[in-house]
C-alpha positions in Angstrom: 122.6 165.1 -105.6 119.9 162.7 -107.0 123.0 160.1 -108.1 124.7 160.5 -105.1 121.3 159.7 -102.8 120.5 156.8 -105.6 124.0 154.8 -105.0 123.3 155.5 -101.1 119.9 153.4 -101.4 121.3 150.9 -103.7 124.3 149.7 -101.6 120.8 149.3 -98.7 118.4 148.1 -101.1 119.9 146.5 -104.4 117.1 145.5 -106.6 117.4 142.1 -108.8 115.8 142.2 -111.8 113.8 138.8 -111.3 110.1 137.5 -112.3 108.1 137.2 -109.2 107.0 133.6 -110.2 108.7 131.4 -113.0 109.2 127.9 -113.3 111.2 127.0 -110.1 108.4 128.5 -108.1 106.7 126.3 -105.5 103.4 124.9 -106.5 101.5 127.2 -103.6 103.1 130.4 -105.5 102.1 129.4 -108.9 98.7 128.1 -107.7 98.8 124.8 -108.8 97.2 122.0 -106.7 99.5 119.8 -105.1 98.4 115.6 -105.2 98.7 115.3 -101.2 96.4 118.6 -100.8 93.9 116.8 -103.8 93.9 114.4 -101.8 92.9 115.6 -98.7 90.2 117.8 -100.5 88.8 114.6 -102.5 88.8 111.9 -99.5 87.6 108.5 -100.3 86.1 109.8 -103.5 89.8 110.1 -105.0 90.3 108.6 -108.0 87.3 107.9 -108.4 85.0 110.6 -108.8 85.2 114.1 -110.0 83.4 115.5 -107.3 85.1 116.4 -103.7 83.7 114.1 -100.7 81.4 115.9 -98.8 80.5 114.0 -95.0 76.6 113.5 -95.1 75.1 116.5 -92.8 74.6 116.3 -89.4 71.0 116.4 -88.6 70.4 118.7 -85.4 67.2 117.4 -83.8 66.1 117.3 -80.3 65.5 113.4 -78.7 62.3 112.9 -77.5 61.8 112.9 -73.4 
């Protein structure tokens, strides 16, 4: 009975015995960094700094009436 109900699911679901990531994986899967998305992250400090670019901060005061 057990066989029988086994060949039933495999016909549904056959299973491939392959890694989940090897070396044809996308970059995203593997969790490497991409240059574009470096790039992105870095900004105009790209290639020249090891330190992302960060925008100066926005100071929130009030004017004066």
């Amino acid at each position: 009975m057990n066989e029988k109900l086994r060949r039933e699911v495999d016909k549904v679901n056959p299973t491939l015995n392959l890694p989940p990531i090897d070396a044809r994986s996308p970059d995203v899967r593997v969790g490497n960094a991409n240059e574009a998305a470096v790039r992105q992250q870095y900004g105009s400090n790209y290639g020249r700094s090891a330190v992302p670019y960060r925008p100066p901060a926005i100071s929130n005061v009030l004017p004066h009436r």
